[in-house]
C-alpha positions in Angstrom: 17.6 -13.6 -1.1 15.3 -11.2 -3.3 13.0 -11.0 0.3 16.1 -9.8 2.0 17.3 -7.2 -1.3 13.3 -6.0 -1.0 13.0 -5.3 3.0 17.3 -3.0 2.6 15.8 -1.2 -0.5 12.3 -0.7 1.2 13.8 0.1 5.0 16.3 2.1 3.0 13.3 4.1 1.2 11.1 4.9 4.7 14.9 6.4 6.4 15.4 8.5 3.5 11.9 10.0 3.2 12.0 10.5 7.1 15.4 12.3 7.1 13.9 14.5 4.1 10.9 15.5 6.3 13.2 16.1 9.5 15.5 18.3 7.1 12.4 20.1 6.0 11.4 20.9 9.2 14.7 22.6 9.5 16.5 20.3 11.2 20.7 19.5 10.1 21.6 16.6 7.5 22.8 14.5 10.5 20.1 15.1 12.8 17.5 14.6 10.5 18.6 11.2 9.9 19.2 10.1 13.0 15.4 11.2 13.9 14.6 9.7 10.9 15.6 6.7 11.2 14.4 6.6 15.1 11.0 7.8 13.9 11.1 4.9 11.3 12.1 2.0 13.8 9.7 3.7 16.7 6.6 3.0 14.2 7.9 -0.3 13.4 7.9 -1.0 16.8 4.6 0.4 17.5 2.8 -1.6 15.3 4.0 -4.5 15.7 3.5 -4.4 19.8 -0.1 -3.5 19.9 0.7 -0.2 21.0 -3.1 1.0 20.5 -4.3 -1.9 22.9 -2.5 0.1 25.5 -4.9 2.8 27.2 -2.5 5.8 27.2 -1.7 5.4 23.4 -2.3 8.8 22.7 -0.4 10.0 25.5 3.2 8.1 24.2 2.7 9.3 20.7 2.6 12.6 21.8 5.5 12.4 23.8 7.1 10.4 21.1 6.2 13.3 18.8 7.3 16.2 21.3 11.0 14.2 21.4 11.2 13.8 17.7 10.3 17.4 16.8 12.3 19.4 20.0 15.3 21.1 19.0 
């Protein structure tokens, strides 16, 4: 239980942080959490598939990046 109660309060943490950047950057409440949070679980993803084993890494975070950041 207190492994579940630290992953909510940590997960919790990394989507508010990313909203606050996205809302920063000018972005509205709701749409900076909802690129928060998809920036969040993209990374998350990334990491945990190897993504830099992959030859064109560089090429899908940019265009990761350019869909994040478009307005």
């Amino acid at each position: 239980m207190k492994v579940r109660e630290a992953y909510q309060r940590t997960i919790g943490k990394r989507f508010q942080f990313a909203a606050w950047m996205f809302e920063q950057a000018g972005f509205s409440k709701e749409e900076a959490k909802a690129r928060g949070r998809l920036m969040v679980t993209s990374l998350m993803g990334d990491s945990s598939t190897g993504l830099k084993a992959q030859g064109d890494w560089e090429k899908v975070i940019e265009r990761e990046h350019a869909i994040l950041v478009r307005k």
